[in-house]
C-alpha positions, 0 to 999 in steps of 0.5 A: 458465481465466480471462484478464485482460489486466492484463499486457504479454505478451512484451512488454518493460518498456521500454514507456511508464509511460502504456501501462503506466497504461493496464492499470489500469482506472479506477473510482470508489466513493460512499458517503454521497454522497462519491466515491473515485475508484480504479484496479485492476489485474486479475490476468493470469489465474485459475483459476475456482476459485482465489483471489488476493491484493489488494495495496492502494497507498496514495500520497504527498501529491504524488499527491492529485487528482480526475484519477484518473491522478496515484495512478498516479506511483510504484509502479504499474509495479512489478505490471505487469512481466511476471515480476511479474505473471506470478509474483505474480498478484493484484488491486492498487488504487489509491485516490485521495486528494482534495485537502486530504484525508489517509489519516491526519489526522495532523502529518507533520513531528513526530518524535514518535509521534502519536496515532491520530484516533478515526475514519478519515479520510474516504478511508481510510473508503472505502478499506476500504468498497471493500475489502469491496466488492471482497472480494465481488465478485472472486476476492481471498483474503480472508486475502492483502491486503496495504498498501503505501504511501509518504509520506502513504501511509506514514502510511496504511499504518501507520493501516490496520494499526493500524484493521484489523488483522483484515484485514492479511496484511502491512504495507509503510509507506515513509517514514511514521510510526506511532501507536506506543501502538497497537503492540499491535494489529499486532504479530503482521502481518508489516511490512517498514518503509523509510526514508532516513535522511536525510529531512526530510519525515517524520523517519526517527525515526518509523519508527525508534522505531514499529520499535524499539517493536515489537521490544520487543513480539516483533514479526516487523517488518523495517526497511530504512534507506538511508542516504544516501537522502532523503525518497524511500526508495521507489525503492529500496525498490521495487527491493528484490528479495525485497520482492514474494517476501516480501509475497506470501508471507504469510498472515492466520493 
């Protein structure tokens, strides 16, 4: 038996979100002379011979830097609750996003669909590059890895399903917005959309009509709208309690 320490215990969760941070060890990958810097929780523990999931997170605009720390403001805590990481034990990384630079060099405030760049950006590029990386040299189940992610990382999830979509079990895009002509490609990767319904960031139309477009191609995506909730659709959509039940629960076919 294998054993990480990646979680609080018996300890309770009321314990800080920077103790909690802490759990996250920090890394940093180059490729071609350009560095992504990362954080990556462990699983609590493993059997030596068994497998588990990688869930990849992917932030918000606000959360962009070089401090390795700031990629860590929304949704880090919810993996490093103890029934969670005890229930869903799995690898989760945060990649950060340098200034100036976006998972998808897309328009964020157009409500009409866009259309995907030809090439990755440069830290989507990466992202996968550590991806396959990680895939190599840790105990991650290849056929379990899913994205989430949430504004600009809403933009990025929808990205990287539309790149990879050999490598997706499931999709989670919060707030973001889809090349809908690329549907095609993802319409068979289980996705479970959010939005608020009053958000003027990133118009919940996009998510509507990337939804509404998948639906019509036999899509198993499910979308959540709050109705009253603004750009923040997150917190809700983290506290949503089959969201972890549900993703962990898929599997690349």
């Amino acid at each position: 038996m294998k054993t990480w320490l990646a979680c609080f215990g018996a300890v309770l969760v009321v314990a800080p979100i920077s103790a909690q941070n802490s759990l996250y060890e920090k890394g940093q990958f180059t490729s071609d002379g350009v560095t992504l810097n990362y954080r990556l929780l462990k699983p609590q523990e493993t059997k030596d011979s068994s497998k588990v999931p990688l869930v990849v997170f992917l932030h918000g605009a606000g959360e962009r830097g070089d401090d390795n720390e700031r990629q860590l403001t929304h949704g880090s805590a919810l993996f490093t609750q103890k029934e969670n990481c005890s229930k869903y034990p799995a690898f989760v990384l945060f990649p950060q996003c340098p200034n100036g630079k976006r998972w998808c060099e897309v328009d964020w405030s157009a409500k009409m669909s866009h259309t995907s760049p030809k090439e990755p950006s440069t830290p989507m590029k990466l992202t996968r590059q550590l991806i396959d990386k990680l895939v190599k040299e840790q105990p991650i189940d290849a056929n379990r890895i899913y994205v989430i992610g949430l504004s600009m990382g809403g933009f990025g999830t929808w990205d990287f399903l539309v790149r990879y979509p050999e490598l997706a079990a499931a999709g989670v895009p919060i707030c973001g917005g889809a090349d809908n002509a690329a549907a095609e490609k993802i319409k068979t990767i289980p996705i479970w959309a959010f939005h608020g319904g009053k958000d003027t960031v990133v118009w919940p139309e996009r998510t509507r009509s990337a939804v509404e477009t998948l639906k019509k191609l036999g899509s198993p995506v499910r979308y959540t709208e709050y109705p009253n909730a603004g750009h923040n659709a997150w917190t809700p959509a983290f506290a949503e309690a089959e969201l972890l039940s549900w993703m962990f629960a898929q599997k690349r076919k």
